[in-house]
N, C-alpha and C positions, 0 to 999 in steps of 0.2 A: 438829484437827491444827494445829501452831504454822507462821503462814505466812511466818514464816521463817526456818523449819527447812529444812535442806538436800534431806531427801527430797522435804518440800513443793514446795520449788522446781524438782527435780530432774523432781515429777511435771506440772506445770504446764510446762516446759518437754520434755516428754516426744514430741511429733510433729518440731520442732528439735534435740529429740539424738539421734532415730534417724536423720535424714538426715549430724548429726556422723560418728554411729558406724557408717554404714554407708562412706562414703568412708575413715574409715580401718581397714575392714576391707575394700574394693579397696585401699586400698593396703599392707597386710599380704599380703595374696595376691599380688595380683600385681606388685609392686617390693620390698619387702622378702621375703619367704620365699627367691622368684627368686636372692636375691642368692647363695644356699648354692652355686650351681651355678656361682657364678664360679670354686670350686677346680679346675673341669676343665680353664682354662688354664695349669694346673700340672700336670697328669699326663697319661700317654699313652691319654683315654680313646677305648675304641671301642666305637660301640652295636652291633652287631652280637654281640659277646659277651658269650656266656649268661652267663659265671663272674663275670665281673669287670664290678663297678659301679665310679659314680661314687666312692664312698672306698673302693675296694680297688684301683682302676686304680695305677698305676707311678706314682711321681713322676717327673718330669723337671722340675722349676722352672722357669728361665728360657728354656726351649729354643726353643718356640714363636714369643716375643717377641725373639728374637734371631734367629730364621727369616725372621722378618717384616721384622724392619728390613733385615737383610742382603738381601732379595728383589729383584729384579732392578726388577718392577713398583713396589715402593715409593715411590722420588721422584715418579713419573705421579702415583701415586694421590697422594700428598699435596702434590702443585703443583696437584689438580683440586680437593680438596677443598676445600684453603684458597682458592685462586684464588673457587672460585663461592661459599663462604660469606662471605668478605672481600666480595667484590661486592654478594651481597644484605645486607648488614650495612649499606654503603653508602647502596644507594638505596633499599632497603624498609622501612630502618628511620623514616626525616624524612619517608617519604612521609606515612605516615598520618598524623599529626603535623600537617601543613602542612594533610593534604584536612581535620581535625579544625575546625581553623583556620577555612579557606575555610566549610564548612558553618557556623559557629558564627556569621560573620560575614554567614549571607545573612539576607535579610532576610523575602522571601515562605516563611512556612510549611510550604505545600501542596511550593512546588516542592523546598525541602528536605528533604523528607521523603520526595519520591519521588526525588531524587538518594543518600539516604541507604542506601531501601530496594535498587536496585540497586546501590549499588558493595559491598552486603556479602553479596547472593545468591550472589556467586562460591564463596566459603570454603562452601558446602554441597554446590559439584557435585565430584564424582570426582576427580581425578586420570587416572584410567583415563579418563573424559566428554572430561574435557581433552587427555589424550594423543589420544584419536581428532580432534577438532576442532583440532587445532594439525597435526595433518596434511592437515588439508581443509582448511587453511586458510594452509598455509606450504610445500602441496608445489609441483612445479613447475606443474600445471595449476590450484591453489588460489586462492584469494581475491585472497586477496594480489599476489602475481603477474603474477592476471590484471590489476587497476588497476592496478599499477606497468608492465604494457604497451602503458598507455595512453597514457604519457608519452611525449615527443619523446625520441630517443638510446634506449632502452629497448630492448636487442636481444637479449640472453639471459636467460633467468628466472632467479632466486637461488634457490639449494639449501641453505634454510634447516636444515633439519635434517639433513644430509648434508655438512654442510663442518665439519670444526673446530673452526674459529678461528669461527665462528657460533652456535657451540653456546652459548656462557656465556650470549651477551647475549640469545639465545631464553628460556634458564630465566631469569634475573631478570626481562626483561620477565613470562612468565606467573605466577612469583610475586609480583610487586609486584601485578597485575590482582588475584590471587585475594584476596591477603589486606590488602590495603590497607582496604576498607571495615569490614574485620571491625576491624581493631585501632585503625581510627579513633573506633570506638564507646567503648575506655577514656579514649581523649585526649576524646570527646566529655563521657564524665559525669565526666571531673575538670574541663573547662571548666565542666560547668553548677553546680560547688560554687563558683564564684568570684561573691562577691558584688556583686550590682551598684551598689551605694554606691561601689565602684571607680573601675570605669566612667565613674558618672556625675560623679565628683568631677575626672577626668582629663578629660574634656568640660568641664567649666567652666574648667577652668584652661588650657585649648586644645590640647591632646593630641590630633594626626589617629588616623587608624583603626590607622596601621602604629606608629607610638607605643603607642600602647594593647595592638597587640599583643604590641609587644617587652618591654616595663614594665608591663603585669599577667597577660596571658596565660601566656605562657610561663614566668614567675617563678612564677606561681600553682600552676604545672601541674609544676614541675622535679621533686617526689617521684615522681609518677606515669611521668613520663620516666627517670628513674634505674633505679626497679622495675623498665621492663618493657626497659631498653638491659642490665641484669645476666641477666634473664631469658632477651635474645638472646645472648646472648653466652655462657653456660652450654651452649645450644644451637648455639653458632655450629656448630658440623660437622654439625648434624642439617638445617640450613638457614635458622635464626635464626628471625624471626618464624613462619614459613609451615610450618616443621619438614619441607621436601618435598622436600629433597637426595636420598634415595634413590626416591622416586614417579616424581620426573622424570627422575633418571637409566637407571633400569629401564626406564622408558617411552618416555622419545625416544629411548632410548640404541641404537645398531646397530654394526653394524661398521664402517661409513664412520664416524662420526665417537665411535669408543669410545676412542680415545688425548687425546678431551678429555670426555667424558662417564664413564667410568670412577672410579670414584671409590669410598673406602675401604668404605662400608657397601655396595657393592653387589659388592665385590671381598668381604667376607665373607660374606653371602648367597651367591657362588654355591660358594665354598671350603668353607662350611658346609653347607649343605643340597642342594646340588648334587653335592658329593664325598665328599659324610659325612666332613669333617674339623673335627671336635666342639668340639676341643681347640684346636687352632689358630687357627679362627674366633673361642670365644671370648677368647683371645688378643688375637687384633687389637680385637675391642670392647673390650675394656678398657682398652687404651690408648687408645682413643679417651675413654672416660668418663672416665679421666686427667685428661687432655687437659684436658676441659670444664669437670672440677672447678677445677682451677688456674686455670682463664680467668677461673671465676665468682669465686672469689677473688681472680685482680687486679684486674677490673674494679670489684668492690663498695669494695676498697682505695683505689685512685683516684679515684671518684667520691667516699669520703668525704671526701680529701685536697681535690678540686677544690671541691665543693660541698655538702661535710659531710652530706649526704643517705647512704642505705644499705641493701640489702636488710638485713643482720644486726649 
């Protein structure tokens, strides 16, 4: 057999292109096929009836997505959504970035390594693990609480998860925690591609630690920051890095503080599967994937313009 000819190659690569073609057949099943079912936010479908499927339901085109906007609930939900994804955008995004940083610059090994190995054990527990420990740990007789009533002045407990105006900065805090160390791992292996002839050539020329990181680190590493700031931003409404805007809203979310926890995907989860309203649900998703399409394409825009860098 001629080695190289294309089947040749095809077959010497043959354990590497089942793992190709098996990711893009999950994603033929489940993101592409999926997509055929977006026509139900154009017609009046209802699963309960026998006769009428998804392409013989009624059309009604825009009706749904004009139900929604006009909806009394609307501005809540979309002052909560953007409110807590604009926020984790904010500080979850440079965090790992910085902790990338900070690890890259320590110096002992061992203890690197075990800084490294816990701050990215989080991004493997629940959501659900979490929601239960953020209540033993932030209710009124909780963790928390209890030491801040160790303080002088300290006279009533804060009702972290029952106020509000308390709600946002609970869910960034817990997603910055979970997903910080997980996405410090791409900042870490785009740092370990910079070559240390850099380094050392900025050392002789007397370049301190925080020079060196400003003028080769972060220069070094700007593609890898572009990819994954287009990335969040795509996702901004799902909850950027962390993707946990509805995990945590479902989950801390109550009736004391659901006028700030409330928010667009959990407002269609219960419209959808809650009320068997098919159509309408998928309605509002859609505008939200809009939404994110658009974003992905400003932001890839701009970054070209800023920094000529680009997912596409």
């Amino acid at each position: 057999m001629d080695k190289h000819g294309k089947l040749y190659q095809l077959k010497k690569q043959l354990p590497l292109q089942m793992f190709v073609w098996a990711g893009i057949a999950y994603l033929l099943i489940f993101h592409v096929i999926p997509m055929f079912g977006i026509i139900i936010g154009f017609k009046d479908y209802n699963i309960t009836s026998g006769i009428k499927g998804i392409f013989t339901s009624e059309w009604v085109g825009l009706k749904y997505f004009k139900e929604f906007i006009t909806d009394y609930k609307f501005p809540n939900l979309l002052r909560n959504t953007v409110g807590i994804s604009v926020l984790k955008l904010i500080f979850s995004f440079p965090v790992p970035i910085m902790f990338a940083v900070m690890l890259h610059e320590m110096r002992g090994k061992k203890f690197k390594r075990v800084v490294q190995t816990c701050s990215y054990l989080p991004h493997f527990i629940s959501w659900v693990i979490i929601a239960g420990l953020s209540f033993q740990m932030f209710s009124s007789t909780g963790v928390v609480n209890t030491a801040l009533g160790l303080l002088p002045g300290f006279k009533e407990p804060i009702r972290f998860l029952t106020q509000e105006n308390l709600y946002w900065g609970v869910a960034v805090f817990l997603d910055v925690w979970k997903e910080t160390g997980w996405w410090a791992i791409v900042f870490l292996a785009a740092i370990s591609g910079i070559g240390r002839d850099l380094y050392e050539a900025a050392e002789i020329d007397g370049a301190g630690r925080m020079q060196r990181i400003w003028n080769i680190t972060l220069p070094c590493i700007k593609g890898t920051i572009v990819i994954v700031l287009i990335m969040t931003m795509g996702n901004l409404f799902g909850g950027g890095l962390g993707g946990s805007n509805f995990e945590q809203s479902y989950l801390l979310g109550n009736d004391v503080n659901k006028s700030a926890s409330e928010i667009i995907q959990t407002y269609t989860f219960e419209v959808g599967l809650k009320n068997g309203r098919y159509s309408y649900a998928t309605a509002v998703g859609l505008i939200q994937s809009m939404v994110s399409l658009i974003l992905i394409f400003i932001s890839n825009f701009v970054s070209k313009k800023i920094s000529g860098a680009g997912l596409f």
